[in-house]
KEMARZA-978371 format. One record per residue (C-alpha): residue in three letters; x, z, y. Coordinates in nm, 4 decimals, padded with zeros to 6 digits. Example, Ala and Ser with C-alpha at 12.3 -4.5 7.8 and 13.67 -1.06 7.14 Angstrom:
% residues 2
{ALA; {01.2300; 00.7800; -00.4500}};
{SER; {01.3670; 00.7140; -00.1060}};
This chain:
% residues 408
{UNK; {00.1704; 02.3302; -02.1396}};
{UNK; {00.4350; 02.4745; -02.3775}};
{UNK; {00.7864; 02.2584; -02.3274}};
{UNK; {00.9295; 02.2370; -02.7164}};
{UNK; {01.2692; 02.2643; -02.8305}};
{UNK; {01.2863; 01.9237; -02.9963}};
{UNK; {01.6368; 01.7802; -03.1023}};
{UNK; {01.7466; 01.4890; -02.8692}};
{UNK; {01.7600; 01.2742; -03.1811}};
{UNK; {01.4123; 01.2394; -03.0972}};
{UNK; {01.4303; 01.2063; -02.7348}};
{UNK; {01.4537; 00.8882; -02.5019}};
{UNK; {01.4945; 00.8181; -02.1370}};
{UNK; {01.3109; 00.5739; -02.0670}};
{UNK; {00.9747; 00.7212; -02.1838}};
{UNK; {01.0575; 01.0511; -02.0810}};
{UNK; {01.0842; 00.8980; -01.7040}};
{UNK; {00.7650; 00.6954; -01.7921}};
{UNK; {00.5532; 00.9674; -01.9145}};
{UNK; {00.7210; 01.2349; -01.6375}};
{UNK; {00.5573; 00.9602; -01.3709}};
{UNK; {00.2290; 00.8988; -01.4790}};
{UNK; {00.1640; 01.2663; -01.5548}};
{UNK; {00.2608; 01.2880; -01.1593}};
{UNK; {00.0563; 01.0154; -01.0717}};
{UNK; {-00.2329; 01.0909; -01.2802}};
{UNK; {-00.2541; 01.4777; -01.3216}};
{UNK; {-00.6262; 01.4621; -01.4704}};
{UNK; {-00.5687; 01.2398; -01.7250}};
{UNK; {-00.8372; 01.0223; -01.6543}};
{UNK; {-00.6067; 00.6619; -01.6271}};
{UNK; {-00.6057; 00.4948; -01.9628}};
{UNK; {-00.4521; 00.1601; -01.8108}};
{UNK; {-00.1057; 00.1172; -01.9742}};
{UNK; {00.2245; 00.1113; -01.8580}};
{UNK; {00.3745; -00.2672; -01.7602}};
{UNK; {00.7675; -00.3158; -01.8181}};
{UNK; {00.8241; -00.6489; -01.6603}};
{UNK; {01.1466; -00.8371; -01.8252}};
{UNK; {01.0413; -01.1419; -01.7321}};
{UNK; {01.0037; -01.3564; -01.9956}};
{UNK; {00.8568; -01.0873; -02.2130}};
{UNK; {00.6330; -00.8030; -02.0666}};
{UNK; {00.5572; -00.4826; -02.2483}};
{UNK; {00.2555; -00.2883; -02.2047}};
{UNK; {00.3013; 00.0796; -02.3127}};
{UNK; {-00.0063; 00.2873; -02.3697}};
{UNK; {-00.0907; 00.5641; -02.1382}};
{UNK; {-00.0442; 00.8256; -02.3931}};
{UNK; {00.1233; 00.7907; -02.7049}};
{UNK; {00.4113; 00.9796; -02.9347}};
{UNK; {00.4360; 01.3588; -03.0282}};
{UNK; {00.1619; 01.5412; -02.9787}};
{UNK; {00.1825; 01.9171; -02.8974}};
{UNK; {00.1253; 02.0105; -03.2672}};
{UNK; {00.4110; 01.7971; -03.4101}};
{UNK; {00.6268; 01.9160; -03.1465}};
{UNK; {00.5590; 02.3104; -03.2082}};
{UNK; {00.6148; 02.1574; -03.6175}};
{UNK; {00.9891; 02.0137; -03.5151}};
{UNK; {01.0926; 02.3139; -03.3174}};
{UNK; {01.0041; 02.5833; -03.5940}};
{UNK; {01.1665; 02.3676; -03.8712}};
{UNK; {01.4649; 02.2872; -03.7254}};
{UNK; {01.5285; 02.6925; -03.5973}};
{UNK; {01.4152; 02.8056; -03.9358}};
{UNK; {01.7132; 02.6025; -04.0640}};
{UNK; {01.9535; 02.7543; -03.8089}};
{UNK; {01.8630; 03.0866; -03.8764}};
{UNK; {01.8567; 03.0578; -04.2341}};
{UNK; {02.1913; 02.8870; -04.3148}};
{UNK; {02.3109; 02.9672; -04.7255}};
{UNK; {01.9290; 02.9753; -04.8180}};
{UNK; {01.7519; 02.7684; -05.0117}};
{UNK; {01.4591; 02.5863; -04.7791}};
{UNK; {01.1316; 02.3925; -04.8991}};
{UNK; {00.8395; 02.2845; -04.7144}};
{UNK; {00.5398; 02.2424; -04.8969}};
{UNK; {00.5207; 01.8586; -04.8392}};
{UNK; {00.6079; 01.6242; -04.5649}};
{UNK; {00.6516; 01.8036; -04.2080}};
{UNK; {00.4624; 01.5269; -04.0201}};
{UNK; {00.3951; 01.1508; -04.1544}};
{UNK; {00.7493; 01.0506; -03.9921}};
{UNK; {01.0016; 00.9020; -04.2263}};
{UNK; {01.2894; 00.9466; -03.9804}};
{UNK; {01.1687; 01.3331; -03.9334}};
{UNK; {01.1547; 01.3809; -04.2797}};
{UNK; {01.4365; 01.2082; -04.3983}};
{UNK; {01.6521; 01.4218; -04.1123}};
{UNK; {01.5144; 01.7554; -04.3061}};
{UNK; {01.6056; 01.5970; -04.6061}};
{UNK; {01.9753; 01.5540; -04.4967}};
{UNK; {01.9407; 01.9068; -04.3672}};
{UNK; {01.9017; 02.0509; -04.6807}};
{UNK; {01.5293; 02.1040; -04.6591}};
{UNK; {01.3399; 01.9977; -05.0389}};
{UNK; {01.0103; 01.9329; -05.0469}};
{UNK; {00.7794; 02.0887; -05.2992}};
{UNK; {00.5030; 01.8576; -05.3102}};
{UNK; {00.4457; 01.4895; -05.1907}};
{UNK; {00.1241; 01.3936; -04.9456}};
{UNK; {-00.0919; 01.4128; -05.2284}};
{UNK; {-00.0629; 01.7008; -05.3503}};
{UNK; {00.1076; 01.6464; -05.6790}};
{UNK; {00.4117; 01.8691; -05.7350}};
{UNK; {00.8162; 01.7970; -05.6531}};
{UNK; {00.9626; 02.0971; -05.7677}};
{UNK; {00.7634; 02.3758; -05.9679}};
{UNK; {00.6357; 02.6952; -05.7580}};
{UNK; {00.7717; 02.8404; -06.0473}};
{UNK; {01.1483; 02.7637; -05.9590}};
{UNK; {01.0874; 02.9514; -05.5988}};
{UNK; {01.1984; 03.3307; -05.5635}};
{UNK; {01.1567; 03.5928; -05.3243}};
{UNK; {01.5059; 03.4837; -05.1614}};
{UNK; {01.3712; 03.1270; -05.0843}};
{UNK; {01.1795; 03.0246; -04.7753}};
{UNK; {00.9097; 02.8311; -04.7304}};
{UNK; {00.7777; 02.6293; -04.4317}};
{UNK; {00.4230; 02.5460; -04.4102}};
{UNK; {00.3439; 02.1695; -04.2555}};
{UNK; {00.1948; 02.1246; -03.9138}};
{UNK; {-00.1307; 02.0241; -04.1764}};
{UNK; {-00.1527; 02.3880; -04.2809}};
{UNK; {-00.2080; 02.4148; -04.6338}};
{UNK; {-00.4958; 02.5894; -04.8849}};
{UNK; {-00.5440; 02.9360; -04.9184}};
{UNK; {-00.4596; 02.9143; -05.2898}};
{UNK; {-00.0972; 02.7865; -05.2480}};
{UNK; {-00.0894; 03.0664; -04.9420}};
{UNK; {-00.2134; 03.3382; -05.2255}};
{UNK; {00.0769; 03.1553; -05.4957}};
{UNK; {00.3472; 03.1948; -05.2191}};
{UNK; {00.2353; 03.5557; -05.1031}};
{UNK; {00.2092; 03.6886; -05.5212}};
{UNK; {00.6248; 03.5757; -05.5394}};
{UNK; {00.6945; 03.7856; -05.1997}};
{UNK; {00.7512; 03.4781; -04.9836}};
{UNK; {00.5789; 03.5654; -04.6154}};
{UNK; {00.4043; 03.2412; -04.4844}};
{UNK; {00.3058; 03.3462; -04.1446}};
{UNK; {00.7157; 03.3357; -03.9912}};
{UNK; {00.7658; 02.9884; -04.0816}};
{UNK; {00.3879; 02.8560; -04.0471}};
{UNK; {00.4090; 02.5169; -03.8650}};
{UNK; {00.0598; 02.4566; -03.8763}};
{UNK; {-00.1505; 02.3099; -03.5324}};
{UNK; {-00.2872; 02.5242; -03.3514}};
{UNK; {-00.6050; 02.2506; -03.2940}};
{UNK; {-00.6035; 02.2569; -03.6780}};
{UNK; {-00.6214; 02.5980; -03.7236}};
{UNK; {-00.8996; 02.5883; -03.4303}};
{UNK; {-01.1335; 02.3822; -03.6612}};
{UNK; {-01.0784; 02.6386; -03.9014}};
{UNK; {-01.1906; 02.8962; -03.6570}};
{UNK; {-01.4790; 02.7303; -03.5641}};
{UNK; {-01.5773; 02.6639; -03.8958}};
{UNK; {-01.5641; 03.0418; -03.9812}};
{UNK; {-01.7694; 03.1015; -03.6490}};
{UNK; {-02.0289; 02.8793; -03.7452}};
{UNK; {-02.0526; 02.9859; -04.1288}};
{UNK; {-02.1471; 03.3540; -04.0004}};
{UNK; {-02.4373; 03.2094; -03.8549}};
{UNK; {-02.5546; 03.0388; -04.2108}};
{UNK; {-02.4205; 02.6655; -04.1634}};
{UNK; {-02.2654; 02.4924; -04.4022}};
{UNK; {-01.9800; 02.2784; -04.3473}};
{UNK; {-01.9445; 01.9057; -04.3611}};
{UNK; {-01.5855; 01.7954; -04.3056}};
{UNK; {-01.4818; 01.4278; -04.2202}};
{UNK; {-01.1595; 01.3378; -04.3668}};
{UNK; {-00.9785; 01.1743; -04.6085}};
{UNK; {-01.0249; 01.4051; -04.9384}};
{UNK; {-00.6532; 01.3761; -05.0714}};
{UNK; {-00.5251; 01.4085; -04.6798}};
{UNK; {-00.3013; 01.7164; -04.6668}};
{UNK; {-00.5330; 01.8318; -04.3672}};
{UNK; {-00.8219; 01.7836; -04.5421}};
{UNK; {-00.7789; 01.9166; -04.8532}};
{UNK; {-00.6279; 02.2838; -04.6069}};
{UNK; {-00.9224; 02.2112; -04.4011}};
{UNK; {-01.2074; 02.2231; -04.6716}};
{UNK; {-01.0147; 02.5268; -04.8257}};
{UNK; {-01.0308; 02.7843; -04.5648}};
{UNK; {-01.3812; 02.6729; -04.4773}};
{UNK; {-01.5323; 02.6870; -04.8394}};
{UNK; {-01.3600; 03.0586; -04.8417}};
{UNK; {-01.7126; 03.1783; -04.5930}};
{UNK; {-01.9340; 02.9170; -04.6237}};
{UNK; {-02.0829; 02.5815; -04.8553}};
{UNK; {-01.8625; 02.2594; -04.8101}};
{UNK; {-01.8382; 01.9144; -04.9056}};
{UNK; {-01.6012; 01.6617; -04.7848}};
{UNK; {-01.7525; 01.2819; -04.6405}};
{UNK; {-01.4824; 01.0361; -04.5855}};
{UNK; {-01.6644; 00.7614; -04.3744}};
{UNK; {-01.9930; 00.7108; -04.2772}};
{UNK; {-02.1038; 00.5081; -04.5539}};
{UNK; {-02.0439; 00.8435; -04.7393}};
{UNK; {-02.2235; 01.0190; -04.4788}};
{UNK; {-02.5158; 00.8128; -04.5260}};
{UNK; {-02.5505; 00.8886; -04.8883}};
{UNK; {-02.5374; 01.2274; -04.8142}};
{UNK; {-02.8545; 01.2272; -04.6047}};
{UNK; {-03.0420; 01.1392; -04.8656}};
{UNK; {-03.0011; 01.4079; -05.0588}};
{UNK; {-03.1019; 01.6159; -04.7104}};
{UNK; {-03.4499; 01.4216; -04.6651}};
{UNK; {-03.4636; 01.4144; -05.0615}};
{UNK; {-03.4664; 01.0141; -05.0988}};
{UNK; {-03.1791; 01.0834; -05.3833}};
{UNK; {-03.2497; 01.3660; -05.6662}};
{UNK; {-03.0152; 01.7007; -05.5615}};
{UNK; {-02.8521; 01.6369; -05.9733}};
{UNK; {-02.7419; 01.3036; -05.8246}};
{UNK; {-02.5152; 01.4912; -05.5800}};
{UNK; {-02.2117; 01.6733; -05.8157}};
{UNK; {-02.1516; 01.3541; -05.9484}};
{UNK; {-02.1089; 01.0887; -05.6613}};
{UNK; {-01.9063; 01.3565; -05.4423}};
{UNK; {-01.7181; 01.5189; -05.7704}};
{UNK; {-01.4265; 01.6632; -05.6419}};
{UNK; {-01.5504; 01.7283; -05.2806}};
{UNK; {-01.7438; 02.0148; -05.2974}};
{UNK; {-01.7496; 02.4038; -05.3362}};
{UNK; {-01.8106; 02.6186; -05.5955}};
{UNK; {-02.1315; 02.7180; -05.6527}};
{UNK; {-02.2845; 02.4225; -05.3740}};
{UNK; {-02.6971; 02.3746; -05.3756}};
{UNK; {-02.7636; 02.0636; -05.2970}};
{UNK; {-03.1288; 02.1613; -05.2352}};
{UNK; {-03.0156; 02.4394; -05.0393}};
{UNK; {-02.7232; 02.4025; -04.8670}};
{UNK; {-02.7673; 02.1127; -04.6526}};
{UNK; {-03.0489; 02.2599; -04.5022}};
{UNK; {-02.8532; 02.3920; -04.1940}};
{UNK; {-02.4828; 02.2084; -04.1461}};
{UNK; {-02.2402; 02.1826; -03.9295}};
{UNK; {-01.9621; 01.8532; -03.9205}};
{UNK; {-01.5640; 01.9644; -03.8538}};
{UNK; {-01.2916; 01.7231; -03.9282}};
{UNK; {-00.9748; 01.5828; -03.9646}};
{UNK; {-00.7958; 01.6014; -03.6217}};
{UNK; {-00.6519; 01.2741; -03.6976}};
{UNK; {-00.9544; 01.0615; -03.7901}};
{UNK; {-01.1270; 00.8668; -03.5058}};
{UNK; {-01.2968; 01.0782; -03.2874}};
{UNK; {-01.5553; 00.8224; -03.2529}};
{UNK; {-01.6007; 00.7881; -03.5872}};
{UNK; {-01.7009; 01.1943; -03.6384}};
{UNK; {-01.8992; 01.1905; -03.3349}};
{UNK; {-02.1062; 00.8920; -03.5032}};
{UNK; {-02.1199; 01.0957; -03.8292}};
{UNK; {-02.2169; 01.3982; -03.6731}};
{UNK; {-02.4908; 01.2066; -03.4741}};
{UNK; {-02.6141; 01.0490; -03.7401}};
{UNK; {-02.6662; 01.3751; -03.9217}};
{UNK; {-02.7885; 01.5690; -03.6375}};
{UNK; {-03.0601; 01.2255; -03.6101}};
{UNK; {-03.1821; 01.3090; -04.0036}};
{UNK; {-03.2309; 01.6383; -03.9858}};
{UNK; {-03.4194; 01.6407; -03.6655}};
{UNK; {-03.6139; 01.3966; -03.7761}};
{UNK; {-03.6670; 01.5650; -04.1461}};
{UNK; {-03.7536; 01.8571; -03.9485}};
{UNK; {-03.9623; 01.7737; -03.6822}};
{UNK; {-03.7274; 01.9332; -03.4223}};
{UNK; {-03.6654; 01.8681; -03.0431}};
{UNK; {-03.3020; 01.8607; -02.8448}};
{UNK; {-03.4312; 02.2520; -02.7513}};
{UNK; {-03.4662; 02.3235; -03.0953}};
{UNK; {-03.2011; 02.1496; -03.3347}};
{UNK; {-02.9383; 02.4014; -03.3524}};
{UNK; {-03.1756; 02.6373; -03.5876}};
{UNK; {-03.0527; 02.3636; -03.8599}};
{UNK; {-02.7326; 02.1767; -03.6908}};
{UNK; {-02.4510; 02.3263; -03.5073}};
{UNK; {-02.2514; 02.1814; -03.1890}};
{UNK; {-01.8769; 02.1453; -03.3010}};
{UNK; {-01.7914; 01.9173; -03.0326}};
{UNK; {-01.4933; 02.1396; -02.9236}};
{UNK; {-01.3103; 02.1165; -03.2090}};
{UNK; {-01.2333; 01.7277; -03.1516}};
{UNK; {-00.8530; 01.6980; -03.1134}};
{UNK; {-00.7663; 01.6517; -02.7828}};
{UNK; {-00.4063; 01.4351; -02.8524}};
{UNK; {-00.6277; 01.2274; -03.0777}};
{UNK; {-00.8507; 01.1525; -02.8748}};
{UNK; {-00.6263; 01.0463; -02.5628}};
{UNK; {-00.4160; 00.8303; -02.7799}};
{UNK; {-00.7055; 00.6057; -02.9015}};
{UNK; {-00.8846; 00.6150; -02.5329}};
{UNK; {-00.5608; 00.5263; -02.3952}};
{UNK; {-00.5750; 00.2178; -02.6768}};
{UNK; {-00.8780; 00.1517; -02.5540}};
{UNK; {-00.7893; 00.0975; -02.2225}};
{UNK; {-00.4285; -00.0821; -02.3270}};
{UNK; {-00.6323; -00.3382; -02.4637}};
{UNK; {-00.8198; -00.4213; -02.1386}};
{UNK; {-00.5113; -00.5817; -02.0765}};
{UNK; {-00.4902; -00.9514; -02.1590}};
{UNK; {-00.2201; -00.9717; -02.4029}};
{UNK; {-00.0752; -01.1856; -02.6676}};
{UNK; {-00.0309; -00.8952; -02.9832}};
{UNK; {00.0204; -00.5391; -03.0223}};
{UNK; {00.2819; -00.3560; -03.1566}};
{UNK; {00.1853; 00.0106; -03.3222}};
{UNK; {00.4641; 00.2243; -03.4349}};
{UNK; {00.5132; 00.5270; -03.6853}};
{UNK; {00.5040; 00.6281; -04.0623}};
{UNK; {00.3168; 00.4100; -04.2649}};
{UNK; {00.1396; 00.7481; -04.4335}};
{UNK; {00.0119; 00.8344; -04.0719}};
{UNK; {-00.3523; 00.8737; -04.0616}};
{UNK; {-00.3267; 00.9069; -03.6655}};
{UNK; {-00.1534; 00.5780; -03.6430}};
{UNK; {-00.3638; 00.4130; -03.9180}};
{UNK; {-00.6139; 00.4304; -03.7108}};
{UNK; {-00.4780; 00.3073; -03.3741}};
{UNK; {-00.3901; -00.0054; -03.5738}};
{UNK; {-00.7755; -00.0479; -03.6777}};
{UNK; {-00.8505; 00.0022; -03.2774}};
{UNK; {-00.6085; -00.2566; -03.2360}};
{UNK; {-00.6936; -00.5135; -03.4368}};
{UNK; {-01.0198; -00.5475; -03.3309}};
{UNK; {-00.9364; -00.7498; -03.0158}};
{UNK; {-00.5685; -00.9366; -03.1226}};
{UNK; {-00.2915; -00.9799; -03.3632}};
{UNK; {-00.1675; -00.6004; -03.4488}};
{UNK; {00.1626; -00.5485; -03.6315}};
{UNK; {00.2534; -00.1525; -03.7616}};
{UNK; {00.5884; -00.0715; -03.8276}};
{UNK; {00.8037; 00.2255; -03.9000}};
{UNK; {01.0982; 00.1253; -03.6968}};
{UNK; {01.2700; -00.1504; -03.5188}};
{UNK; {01.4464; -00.2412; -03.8287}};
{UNK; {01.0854; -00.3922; -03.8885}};
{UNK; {01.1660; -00.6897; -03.6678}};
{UNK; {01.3956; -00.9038; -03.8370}};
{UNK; {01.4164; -01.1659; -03.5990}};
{UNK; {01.2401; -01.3652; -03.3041}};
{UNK; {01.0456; -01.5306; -03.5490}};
{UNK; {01.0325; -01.3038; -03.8229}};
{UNK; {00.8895; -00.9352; -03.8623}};
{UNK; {00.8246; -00.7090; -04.1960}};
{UNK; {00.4568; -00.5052; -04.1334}};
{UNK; {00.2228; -00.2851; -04.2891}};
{UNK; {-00.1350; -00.3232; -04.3640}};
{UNK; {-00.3259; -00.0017; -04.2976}};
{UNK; {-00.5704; -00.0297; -04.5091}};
{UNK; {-00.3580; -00.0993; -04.8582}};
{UNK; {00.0176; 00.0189; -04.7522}};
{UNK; {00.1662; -00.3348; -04.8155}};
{UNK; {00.4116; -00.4593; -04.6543}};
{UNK; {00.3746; -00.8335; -04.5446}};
{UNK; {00.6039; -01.0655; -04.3906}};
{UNK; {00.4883; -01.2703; -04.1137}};
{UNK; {00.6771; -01.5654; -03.9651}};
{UNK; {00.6270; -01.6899; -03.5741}};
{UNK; {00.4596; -01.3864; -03.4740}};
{UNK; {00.5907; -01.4057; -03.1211}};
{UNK; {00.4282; -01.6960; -02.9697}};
{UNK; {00.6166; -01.9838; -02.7926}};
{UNK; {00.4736; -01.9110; -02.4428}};
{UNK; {00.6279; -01.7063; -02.0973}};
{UNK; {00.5777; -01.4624; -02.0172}};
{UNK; {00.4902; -01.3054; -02.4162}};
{UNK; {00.2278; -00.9895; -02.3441}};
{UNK; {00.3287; -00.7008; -02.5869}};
{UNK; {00.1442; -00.3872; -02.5908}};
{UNK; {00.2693; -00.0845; -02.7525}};
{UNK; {00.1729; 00.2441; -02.9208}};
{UNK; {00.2920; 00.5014; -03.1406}};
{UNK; {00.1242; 00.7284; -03.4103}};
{UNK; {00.1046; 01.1139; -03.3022}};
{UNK; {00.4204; 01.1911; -03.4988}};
{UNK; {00.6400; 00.9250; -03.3878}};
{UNK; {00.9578; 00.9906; -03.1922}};
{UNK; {00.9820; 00.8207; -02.8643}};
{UNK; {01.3572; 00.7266; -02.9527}};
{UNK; {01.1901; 00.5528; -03.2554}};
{UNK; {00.9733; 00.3350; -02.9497}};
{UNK; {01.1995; 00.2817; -02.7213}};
{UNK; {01.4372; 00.1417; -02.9703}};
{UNK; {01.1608; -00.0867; -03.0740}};
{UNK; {01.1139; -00.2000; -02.6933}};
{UNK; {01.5119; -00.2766; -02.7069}};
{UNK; {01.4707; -00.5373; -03.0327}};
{UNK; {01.1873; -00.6752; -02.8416}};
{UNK; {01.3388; -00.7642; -02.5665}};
{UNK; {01.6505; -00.8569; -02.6706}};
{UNK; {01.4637; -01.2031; -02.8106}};
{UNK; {01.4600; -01.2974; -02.5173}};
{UNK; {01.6819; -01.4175; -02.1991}};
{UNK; {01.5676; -01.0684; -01.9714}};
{UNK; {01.5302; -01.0212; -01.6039}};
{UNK; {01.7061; -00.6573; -01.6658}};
{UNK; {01.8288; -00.4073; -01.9071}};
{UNK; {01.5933; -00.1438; -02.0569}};
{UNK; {01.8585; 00.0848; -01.9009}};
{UNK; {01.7759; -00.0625; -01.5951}};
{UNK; {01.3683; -00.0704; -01.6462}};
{UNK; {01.4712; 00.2792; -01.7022}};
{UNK; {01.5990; 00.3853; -01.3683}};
{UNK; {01.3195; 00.1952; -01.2087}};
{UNK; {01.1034; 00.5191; -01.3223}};
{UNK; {01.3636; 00.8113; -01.2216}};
């Protein structure tokens, strides 16, 4: 794979040595059991795979050339690079102003941009209006497009299957940057609507086997689908795409369950089902997907809480913390100024953003069982500095410099 030009800022040696020997030691990728860093008195447990993925890391490397090369311009990206504050705050003290914020809603004015002015597209992509705005005002958007390339593959595959009459159902978050690009270059060939979870999903069968009248439809998923969408007609033959960052469990259960009405609504067999549902199991994310398997098999270890790291905004993360929490106490921070003591440590809740102080949340036991993650677009500097406030609460067997050299 691709190595990335990625500032050093970002870097760190102890993961780099950790990752460098279990890719060694495990060349198919099929080991999910974590990492152990034995202090003594504390032992970590870092997942197998973690940190940037190869989309954020292609992301980094164009923005941070496209400011080299570019020095005396004015520079914007369209929102947030990746859901990193430290990565955005560095392009921020770069010079680098953002035009909109995650949601959408507008910073600066496209108005205010001119031909002169360049403009870098997030590793999200972005909609094919704001492309068409940008192109109109003579500012190219393919030179400094840091979209993913397994983003830009669901698009792909959603313009295969739409020449074959499928419609598209995309999983995601609807006001997700991701989302919002996703659903835009796939209603541009084919019908679309947007299901966040499968509770939505399960409305929208009904309107497939006819349980819920079609006039129903354009009001409970206002805002999610395309022009000109027939309910009656266009969920006749679908195919399901998502969000590379939801849970790749979760769309697989959402496709199934969709691929279960209409064969059933139908009458089909296995032979016959993809006249009315198509198979977009290759467009599943493969960094996603290793990061939450290798959560799942981190938390096969006995262990006393988990620590998940990255920005707070991070769908990716978000959802390793939901994995997480499932089995033990979970704590998601941003950095390691997040734990303000032994006893003390300032984390978010997933779900509603808040940040919530919890007391004791080490336990008074030895040796303490950590395990540790990161979101997709978290630096491994960011992690390993977190490992370093971790286990300097406590009276350590070694150094992490020394853990470090343990893995040279």
């Amino acid at each position: 794979m691709k190595q990335f030009e990625v500032p050093n800022i970002y870097r760190s040696g102890l993961i780099s040595a950790i990752k460098a020997k279990r890719r060694l030691q495990d060349k198919l990728k099929k080991d999910f059991t974590p990492t152990l860093l034995d202090f003594g008195p504390v032992q970590i447990y870092l997942a197998r795979h973690f940190g940037f993925c190869y989309g954020v890391e292609n992301a980094i490397e164009i923005a941070f050339k496209t400011i080299e090369e570019n020095q005396g311009k004015r520079i914007f990206l369209l929102s947030e690079m990746i859901h990193n504050p430290q990565v955005n705050a560095d392009l921020l003290d770069r010079g680098v102003q953002f035009l909109q914020d995650t949601y959408g809603k507008q910073v600066i004015p496209f108005e205010e941009l001119t031909v002169d002015d360049v403009v870098i597209i997030p590793a999200f992509g972005t909609t094919l209006e704001i492309e068409q705005l940008l192109n109109d005002k003579g500012i190219t958007t393919e030179k400094y497009n840091t979209t993913c390339p397994f983003v830009e593959k669901v698009w792909n595959r959603s313009e295969q299957i739409a020449q074959k009459g499928y419609s598209i159902v995309v999983h995601g978050k609807p006001k997700h940057e991701e989302t919002r690009a996703t659903f835009s270059h796939a209603s541009q060939h084919t019908p679309t609507v947007i299901v966040n979870d499968m509770a939505d999903t399960i409305e929208l069968a009904k309107y497939i086997t006819g349980e819920k009248p079609a006039e129903q439809f354009y009001t409970e998923f206002k805002g999610r689908y395309s022009v000109g969408f027939d309910a009656n007609l266009h969920l006749q033959r679908i195919g399901v795409v998502n969000q590379t960052t939801q849970l790749a469990t979760d769309t697989q259960a959402i496709a199934e369950y969709l691929k279960g009405v209409i064969k059933q609504h139908y009458g089909l067999t296995d032979g016959n089902i993809n006249t009315r549902f198509a198979d977009t199991r290759d467009t599943l994310c493969y960094a996603t997907n290793d990061n939450q398997s290798a959560v799942t098999g981190m938390l096969e270890t006995e262990a006393d809480l988990a620590v998940i790291v990255g920005g707070y905004n991070s769908s990716n993360t978000s959802h390793l913390v939901e994995l997480c929490e499932q089995k033990l106490p979970s704590f998601f921070i941003d950095s390691a100024n997040r734990l303000l003591s032994k006893n003390d440590i300032l984390h978010c809740n997933w779900r509603t953003k808040e940040e919530t102080l919890t007391n004791g949340f080490l336990p008074e036991k030895a040796p303490v069982k950590i395990l540790v993650t990161s979101g997709a677009s978290c630096p491994d500097a960011v992690v390993e500095e977190v490992i370093r406030k971790l286990v300097s609460f406590f009276n350590a067997d070694k150094s992490v410099d020394e853990m470090a050299v343990l893995f040279e």
